[in-house]
C-alpha positions as a printed NumPy array, in Angstrom:
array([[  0.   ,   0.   ,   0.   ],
       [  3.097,   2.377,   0.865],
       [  4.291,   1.893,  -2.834],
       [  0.763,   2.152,  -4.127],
       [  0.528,   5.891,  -2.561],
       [  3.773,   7.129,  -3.629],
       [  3.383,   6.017,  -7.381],
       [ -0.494,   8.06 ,  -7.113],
       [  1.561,  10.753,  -5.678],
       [  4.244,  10.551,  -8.859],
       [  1.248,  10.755, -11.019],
       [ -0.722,  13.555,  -9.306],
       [  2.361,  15.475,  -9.253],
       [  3.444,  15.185, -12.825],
       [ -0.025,  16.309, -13.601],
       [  0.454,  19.371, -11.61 ],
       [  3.375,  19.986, -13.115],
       [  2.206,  20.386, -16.466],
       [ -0.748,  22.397, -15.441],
       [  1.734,  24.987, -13.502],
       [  3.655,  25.329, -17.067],
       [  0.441,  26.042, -18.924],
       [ -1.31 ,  23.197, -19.938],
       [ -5.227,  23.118, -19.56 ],
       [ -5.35 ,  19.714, -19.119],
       [ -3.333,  16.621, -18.155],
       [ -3.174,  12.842, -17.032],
       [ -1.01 ,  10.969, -15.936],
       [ -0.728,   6.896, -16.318],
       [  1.847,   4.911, -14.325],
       [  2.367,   0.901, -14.376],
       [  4.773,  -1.153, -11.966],
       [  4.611,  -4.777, -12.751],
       [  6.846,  -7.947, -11.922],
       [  6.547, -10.346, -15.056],
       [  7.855, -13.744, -14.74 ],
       [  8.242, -16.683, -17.342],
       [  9.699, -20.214, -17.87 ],
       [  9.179, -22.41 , -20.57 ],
       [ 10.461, -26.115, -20.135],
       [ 10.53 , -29.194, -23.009],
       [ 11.23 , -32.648, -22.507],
       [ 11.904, -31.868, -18.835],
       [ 14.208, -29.407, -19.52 ],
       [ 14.147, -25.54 , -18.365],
       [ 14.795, -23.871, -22.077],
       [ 14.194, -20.543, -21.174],
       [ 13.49 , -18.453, -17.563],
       [ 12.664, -14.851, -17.106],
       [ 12.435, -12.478, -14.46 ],
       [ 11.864,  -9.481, -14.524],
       [ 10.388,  -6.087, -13.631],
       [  9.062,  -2.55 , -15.379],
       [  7.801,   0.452, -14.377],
       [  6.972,   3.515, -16.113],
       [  4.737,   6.577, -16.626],
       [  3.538,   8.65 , -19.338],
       [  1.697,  11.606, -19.454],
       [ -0.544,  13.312, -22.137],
       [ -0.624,  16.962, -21.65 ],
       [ -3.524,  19.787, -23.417],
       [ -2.849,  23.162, -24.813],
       [ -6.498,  24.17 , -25.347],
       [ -7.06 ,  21.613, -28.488],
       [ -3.95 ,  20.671, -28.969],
       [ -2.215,  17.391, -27.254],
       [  0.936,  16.301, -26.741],
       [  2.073,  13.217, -25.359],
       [  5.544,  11.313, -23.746],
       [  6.59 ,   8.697, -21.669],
       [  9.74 ,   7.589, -19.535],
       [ 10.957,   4.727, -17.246],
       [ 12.67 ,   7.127, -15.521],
       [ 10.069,   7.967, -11.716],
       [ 12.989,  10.391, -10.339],
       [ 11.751,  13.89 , -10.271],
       [ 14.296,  14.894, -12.861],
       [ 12.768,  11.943, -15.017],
       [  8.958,  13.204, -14.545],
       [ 10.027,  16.712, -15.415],
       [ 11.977,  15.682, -18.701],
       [  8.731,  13.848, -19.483],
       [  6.125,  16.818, -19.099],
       [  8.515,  19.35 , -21.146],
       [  8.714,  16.759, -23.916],
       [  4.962,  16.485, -24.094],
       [  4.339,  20.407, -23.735],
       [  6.928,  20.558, -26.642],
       [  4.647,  18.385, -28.78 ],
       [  1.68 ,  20.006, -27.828],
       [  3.072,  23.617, -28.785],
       [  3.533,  22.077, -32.343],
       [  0.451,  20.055, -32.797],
       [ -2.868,  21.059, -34.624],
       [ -5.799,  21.787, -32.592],
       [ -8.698,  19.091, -32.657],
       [-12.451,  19.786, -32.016],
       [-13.148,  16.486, -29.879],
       [ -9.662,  16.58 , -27.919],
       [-10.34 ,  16.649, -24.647],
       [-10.857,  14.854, -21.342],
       [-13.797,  13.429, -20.286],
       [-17.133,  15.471, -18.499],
       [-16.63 ,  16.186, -14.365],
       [-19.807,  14.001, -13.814],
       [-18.004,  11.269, -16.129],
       [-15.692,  10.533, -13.83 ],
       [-15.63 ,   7.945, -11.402],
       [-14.76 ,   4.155, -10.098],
       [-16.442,   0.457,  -8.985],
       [-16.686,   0.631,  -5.145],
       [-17.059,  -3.072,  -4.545],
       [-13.85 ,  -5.243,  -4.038],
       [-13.183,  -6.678,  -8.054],
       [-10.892,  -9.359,  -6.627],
       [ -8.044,  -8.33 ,  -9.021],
       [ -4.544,  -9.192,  -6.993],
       [ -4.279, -12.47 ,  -5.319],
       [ -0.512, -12.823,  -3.22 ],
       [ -0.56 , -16.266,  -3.777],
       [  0.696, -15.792,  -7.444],
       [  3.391, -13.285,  -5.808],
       [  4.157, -15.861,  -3.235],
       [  4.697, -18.765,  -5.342],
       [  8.353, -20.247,  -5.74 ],
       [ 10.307, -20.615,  -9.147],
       [ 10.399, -23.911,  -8.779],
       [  6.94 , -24.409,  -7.866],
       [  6.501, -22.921, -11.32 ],
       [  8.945, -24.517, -13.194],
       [  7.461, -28.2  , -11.471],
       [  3.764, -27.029, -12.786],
       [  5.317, -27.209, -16.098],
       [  7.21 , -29.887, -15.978],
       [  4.03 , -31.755, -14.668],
       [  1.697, -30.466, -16.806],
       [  4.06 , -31.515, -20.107],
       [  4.975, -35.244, -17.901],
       [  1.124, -35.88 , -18.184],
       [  0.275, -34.798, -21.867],
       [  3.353, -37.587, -22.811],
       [  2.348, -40.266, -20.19 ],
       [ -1.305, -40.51 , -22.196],
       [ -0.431, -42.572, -25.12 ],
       [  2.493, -43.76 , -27.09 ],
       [  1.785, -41.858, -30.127],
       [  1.963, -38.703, -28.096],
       [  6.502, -38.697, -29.552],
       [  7.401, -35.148, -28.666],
       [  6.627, -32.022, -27.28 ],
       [  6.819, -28.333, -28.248],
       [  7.551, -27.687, -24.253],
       [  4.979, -26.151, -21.942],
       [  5.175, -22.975, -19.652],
       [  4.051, -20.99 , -16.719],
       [  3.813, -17.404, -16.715],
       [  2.66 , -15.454, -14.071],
       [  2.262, -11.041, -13.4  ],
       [  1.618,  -9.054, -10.507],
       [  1.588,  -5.015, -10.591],
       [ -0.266,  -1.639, -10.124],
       [ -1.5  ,   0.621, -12.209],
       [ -2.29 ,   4.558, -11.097],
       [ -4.015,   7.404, -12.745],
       [ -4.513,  10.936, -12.418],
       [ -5.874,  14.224, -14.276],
       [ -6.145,  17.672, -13.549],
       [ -9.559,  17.517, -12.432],
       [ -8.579,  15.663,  -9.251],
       [ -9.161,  12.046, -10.473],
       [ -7.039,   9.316,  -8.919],
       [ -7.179,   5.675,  -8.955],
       [ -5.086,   2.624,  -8.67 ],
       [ -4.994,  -0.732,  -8.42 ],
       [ -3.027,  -3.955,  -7.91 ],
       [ -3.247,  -7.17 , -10.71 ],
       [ -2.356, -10.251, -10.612],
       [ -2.666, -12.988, -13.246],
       [ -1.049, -16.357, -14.154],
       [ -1.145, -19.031, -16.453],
       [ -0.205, -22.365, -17.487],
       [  0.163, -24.372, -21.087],
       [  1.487, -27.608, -22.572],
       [  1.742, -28.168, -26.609],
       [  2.053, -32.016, -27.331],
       [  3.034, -33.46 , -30.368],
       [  1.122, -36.685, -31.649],
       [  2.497, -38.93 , -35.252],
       [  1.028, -41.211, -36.621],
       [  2.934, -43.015, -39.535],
       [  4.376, -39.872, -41.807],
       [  1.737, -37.812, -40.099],
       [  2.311, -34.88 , -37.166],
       [ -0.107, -33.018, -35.5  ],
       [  0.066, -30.535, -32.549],
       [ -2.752, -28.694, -30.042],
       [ -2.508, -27.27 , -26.466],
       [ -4.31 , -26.381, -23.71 ],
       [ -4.35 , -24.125, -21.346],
       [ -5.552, -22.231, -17.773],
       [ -4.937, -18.786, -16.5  ],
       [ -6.481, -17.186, -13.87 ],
       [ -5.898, -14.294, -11.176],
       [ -5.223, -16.475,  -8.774],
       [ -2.767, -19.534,  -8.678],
       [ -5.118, -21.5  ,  -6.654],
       [ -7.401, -20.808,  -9.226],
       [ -5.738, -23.058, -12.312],
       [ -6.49 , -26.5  , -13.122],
       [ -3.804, -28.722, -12.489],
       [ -0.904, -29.695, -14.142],
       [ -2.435, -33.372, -14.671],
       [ -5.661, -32.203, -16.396],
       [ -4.1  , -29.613, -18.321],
       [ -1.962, -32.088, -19.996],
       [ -4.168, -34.98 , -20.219],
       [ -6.62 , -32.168, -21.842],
       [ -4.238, -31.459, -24.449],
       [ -3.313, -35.352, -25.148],
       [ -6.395, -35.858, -25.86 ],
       [ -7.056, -32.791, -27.907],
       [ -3.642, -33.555, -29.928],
       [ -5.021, -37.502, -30.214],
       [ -8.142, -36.823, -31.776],
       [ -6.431, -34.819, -34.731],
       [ -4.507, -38.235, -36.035],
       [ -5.805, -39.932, -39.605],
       [ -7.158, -36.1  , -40.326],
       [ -8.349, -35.874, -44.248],
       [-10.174, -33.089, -46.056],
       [-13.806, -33.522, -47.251],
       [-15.385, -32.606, -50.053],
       [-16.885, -29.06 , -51.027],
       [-20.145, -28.454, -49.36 ],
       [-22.368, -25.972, -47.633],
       [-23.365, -27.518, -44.066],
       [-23.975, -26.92 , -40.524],
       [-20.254, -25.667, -38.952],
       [-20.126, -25.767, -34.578],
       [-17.71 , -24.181, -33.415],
       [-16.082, -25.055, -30.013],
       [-15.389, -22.47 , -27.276],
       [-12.414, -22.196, -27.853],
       [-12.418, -21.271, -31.373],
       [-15.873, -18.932, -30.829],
       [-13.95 , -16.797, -29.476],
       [-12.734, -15.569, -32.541],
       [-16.167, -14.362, -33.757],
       [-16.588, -12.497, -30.536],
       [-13.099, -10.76 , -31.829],
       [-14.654,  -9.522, -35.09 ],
       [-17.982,  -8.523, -33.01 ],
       [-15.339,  -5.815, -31.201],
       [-13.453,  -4.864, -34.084],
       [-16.501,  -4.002, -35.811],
       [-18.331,  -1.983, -32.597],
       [-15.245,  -0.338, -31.567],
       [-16.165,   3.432, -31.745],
       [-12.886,   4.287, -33.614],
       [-13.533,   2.27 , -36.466],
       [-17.445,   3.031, -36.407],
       [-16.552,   6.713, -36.679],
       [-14.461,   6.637, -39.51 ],
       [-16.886,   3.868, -41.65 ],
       [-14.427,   1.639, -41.65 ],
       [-17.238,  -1.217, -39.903],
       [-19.904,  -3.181, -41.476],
       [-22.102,  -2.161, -38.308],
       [-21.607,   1.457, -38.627],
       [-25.064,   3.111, -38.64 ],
       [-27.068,   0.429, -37.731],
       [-27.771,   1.117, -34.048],
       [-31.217,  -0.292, -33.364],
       [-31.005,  -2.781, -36.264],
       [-31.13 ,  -6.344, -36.195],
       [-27.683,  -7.44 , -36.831],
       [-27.63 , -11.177, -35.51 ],
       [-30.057, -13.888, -34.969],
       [-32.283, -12.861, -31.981],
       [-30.541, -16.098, -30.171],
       [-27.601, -13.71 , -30.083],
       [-26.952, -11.289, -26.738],
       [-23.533, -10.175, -26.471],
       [-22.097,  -8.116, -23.836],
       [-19.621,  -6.297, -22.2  ],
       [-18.924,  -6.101, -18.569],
       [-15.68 ,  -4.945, -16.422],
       [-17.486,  -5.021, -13.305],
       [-17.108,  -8.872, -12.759],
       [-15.022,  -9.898, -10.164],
       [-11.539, -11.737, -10.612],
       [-11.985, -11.835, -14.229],
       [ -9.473, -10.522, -16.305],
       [-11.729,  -7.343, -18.173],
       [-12.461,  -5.958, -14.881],
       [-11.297,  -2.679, -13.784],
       [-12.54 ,   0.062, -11.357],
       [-12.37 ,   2.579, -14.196],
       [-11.407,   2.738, -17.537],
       [ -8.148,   4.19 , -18.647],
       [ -9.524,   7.899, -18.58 ],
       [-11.344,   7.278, -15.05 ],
       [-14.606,   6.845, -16.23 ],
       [-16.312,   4.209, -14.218],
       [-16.443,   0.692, -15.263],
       [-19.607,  -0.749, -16.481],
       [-21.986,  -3.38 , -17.977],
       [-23.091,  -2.552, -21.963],
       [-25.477,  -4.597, -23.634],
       [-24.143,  -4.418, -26.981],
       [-26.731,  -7.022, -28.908],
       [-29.894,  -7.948, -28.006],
       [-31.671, -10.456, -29.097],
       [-29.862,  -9.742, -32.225],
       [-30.759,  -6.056, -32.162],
       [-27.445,  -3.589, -32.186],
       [-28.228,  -1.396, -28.882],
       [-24.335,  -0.283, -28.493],
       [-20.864,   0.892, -29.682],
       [-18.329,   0.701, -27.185],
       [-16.48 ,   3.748, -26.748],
       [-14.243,   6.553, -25.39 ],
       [-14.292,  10.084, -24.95 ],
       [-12.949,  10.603, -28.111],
       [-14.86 ,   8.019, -30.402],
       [-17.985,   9.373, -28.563],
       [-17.84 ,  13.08 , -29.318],
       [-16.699,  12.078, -33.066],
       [-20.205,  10.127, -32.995],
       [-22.254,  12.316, -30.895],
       [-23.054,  10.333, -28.407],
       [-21.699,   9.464, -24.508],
       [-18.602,   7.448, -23.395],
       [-19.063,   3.663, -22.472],
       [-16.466,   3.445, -20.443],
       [-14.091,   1.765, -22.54 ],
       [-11.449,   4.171, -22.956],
       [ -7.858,   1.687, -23.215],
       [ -4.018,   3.274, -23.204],
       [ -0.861,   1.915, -22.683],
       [  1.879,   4.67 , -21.02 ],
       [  1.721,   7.367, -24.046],
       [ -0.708,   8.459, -26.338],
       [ -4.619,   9.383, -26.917],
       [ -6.552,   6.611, -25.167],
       [ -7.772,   3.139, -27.725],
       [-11.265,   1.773, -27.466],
       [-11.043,  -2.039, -25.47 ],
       [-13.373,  -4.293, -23.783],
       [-13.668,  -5.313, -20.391],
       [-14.967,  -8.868, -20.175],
       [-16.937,  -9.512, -23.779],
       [-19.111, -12.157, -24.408],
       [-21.74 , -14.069, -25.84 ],
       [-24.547, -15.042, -23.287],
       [-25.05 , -18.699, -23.257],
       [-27.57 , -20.786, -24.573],
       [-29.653, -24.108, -22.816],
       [-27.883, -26.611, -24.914],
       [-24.641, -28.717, -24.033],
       [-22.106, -28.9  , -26.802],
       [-23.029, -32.862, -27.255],
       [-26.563, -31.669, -27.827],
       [-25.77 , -29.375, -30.209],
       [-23.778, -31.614, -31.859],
       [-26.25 , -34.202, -31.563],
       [-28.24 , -32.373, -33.685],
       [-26.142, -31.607, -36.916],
       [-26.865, -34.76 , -38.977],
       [-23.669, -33.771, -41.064],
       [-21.147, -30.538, -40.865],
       [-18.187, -29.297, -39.43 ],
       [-17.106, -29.212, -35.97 ],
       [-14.559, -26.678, -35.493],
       [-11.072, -26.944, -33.225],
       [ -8.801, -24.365, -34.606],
       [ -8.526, -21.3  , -37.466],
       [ -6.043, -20.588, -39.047],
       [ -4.83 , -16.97 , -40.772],
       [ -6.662, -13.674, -40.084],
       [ -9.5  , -14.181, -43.207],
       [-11.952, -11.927, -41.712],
       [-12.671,  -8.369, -42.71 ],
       [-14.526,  -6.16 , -40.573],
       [-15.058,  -3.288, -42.839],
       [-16.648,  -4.899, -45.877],
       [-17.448,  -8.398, -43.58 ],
       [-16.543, -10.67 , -45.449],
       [-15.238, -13.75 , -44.013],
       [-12.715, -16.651, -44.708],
       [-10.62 , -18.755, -42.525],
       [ -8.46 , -21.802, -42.882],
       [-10.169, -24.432, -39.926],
       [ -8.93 , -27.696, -38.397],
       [-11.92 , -29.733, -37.038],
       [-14.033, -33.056, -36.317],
       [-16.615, -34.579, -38.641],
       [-20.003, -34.888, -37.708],
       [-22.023, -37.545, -39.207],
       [-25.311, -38.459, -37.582],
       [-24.533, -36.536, -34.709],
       [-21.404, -38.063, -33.25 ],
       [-18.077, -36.798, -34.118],
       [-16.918, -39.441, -36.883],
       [-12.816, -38.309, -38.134],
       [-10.687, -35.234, -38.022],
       [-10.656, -32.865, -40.993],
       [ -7.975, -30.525, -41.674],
       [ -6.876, -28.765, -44.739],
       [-10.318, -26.94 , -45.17 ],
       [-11.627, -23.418, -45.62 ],
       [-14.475, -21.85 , -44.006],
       [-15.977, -18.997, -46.575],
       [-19.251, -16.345, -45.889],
       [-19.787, -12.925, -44.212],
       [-20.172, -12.146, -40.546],
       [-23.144, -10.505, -41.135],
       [-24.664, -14.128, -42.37 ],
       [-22.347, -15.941, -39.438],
       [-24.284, -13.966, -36.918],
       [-27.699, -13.913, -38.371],
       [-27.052, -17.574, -38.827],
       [-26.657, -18.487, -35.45 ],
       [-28.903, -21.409, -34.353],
       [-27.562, -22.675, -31.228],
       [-25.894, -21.678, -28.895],
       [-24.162, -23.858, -26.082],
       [-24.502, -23.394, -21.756],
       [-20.06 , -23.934, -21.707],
       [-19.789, -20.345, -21.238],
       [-15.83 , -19.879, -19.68 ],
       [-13.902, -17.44 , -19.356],
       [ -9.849, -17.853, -20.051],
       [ -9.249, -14.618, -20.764],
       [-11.303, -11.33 , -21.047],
       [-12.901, -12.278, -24.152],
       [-15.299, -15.394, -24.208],
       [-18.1  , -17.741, -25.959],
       [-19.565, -20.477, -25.414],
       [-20.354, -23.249, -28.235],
       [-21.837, -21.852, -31.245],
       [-23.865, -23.609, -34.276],
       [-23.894, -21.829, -37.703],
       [-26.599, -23.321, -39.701],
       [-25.183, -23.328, -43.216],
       [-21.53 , -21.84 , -44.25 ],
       [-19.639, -23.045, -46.688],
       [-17.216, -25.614, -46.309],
       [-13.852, -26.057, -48.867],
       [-12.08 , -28.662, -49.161],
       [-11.443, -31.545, -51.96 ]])
């Protein structure tokens, strides 16, 4: 807590700083973290690091006109290098219309507790973390003989604060935590290799699976992909696992950020109120969960964190947005505002997601008498300005409802706009591994390319 008060106070005075040498307006960001890694293969520590960065950066207003810098350097002589360099810019800049920091009554934080630091990831020894990965990789080869090799596994853990502070008197900070473990197996069978992983993370160490599931989960995962073929050209039913869902939820943002909305360059621009998706389809976005990984007590301009319904029932009630992105679209701030040290604040998400359905994955499956279920994409095929939509995939075949062989070598071709109004099912496996998260999701018809 001492440490936590003097970086606020390093903030707060760099901000008063710049105000005594004539700026309107200012804020200050600062981050502290401790970042540790190890990666092990075949038993074998391969690479270990330790290590830990601080830094602020400050964004400074001359009536319209911004200018921005940074430094790793918290001794006073370091803060006031940093504010002349961004007055310097800001003498030099043009003046923008919709510069500026947010409203007074904008401004503001999540009283309850959000769970986000945990010690016990601070706590825990570098060789309990290298042993997690040794496990984790012991158990994916200890599943079956055709498991041959290994592309290592790894535990990676964080712990930090982050502080902010503007001329209006707004201050916040808060401590993070976050850790994670993986294991990539590699399966053969005759000429034939295939890889997959698994994973956990969570903000808390006592919080991951264990070593033992997490590689049995990806020895089983890797298994599965052996004797994979390609199929023939078709349009059918395509499920897409969790894991890979995800993904659409990725274009969902791109295409509702405010910043891209604002300049046209999304298929959703100008369709607030419209239907967009299938009425099955209720996605939003929330950083006032506790202990997940979206959630913050403000955004990155201290506007409070929220829940936004985005979609629903397929209907498009919401961009997410900034200050900035607002103003250019003439409407209020979301609370999404996103910056690393230096800069005008991004547009991000807090914890985005797709609400889940009544159906299991197996019953969803169940019901596809013949289509695609999908494991992994590959390449970045999808185009959130003009929608369209095409992906490399790595999957299952269904046939009668069960899942019959592995496919790979196919291509999955539409436009999001027919994904999402598309959407028939959607599964109850809602979990979130990150800030970002779906559960199961049936497409009724896409096409499928292949043979």
């Amino acid at each position: 807590m001492k440490a936590q008060a003097q970086f606020e106070e390093i903030a707060a005075g760099a901000v008063g700083l710049a105000r005594a040498r004539g700026a309107t307006d200012a804020e200050c960001t600062l981050i502290q973290g401790d970042e540790f890694s190890v990666s092990v293969r075949r038993g074998q520590v391969e690479n270990l690091k330790q290590a830990g960065a601080r830094g602020a950066g400050i964004r400074v207003l001359i009536g319209k006109r911004t200018g921005s810098a940074y430094t790793s350097d918290l001794t006073p002589d370091g803060i006031r290098a940093m504010v002349s360099g961004a007055m310097e810019i800001a003498e030099i800049t043009s003046d923008d219309s919709f510069a500026g920091l947010p409203e007074d009554a904008d401004f503001g934080k999540v009283d309850a507790d959000l769970q986000l630091y945990f010690d016990d990831v601070e706590t825990l020894s570098t060789e309990e973390k290298i042993r997690r990965a040794r496990d984790a990789e012991a158990a994916a080869l200890a599943v079956d003989s055709r498991i041959t090799n290994s592309e290592g596994a790894s535990f990676d853990s964080y712990t930090g604060y982050r502080v902010f502070a503007n001329s209006r008197g707004f201050v916040n900070s808060y401590r993070t935590s976050n850790c994670s473990l993986a294991t990539v197996p590699v399966a053969k069978l005759g000429d034939a290799m295939e890889r997959d992983y698994w994973m956990t993370a969570a903000r808390s160490a006592s919080r991951l699976e264990s070593p033992e599931l997490v590689g049995t989960t990806a020895a089983k995962r890797v298994l599965r992909r052996l004797g994979a073929r390609k199929v023939a050209t078709q349009r059918v039913p395509v499920v897409f696992e969790a894991r890979v869902a995800r993904s659409l939820l990725d274009h969902v943002f791109d295409a509702v950020n405010g910043n891209s909305v604002y300049r046209k360059a999304s298929f959703l621009a100008g369709k607030l109120g419209e239907k967009v998706a299938s009425e099955r389809v209720t996605i939003v976005d929330d950083g006032t969960i506790p202990v997940l990984f979206g959630s913050t007590p403000s955004d990155d301009e201290g506007v409070p964190s929220r829940r936004t319904v985005v979609v629903d029932k397929g209907v498009l009630t919401s961009y997410l947005m900034n200050t900035y992105s607002a103003r250019r679209l003439g409407l209020k701030t979301t609370g999404n505002a996103s910056r690393g040290l230096t800069g005008a604040a991004a547009v991000g998400h807090g914890n985005f997601y797709l609400e889940p359905g009544a159906m299991t994955a197996a019953e969803i499956i169940r019901s596809v008498p013949n289509g695609l279920y999908v494991t992994e994409l590959i390449g970045f095929g999808a185009n959130t300005v003009t929608g369209d939509y095409s992906r490399g995939a790595v999957g299952l075949w269904i046939e009668n409802g069960e899942l019959a062989y592995p496919v790979s070598e196919v291509t999955i071709s539409g436009t999001i706009p027919n994904l999402l109004a598309g959407i028939e099912a959607i599964g109850n496996d809602l979990e979130f591994r990150g800030s970002l998260a779906s559960p199961t999701v049936m497409v009724g018809e896409l096409m499928v390319s292949g043979k």
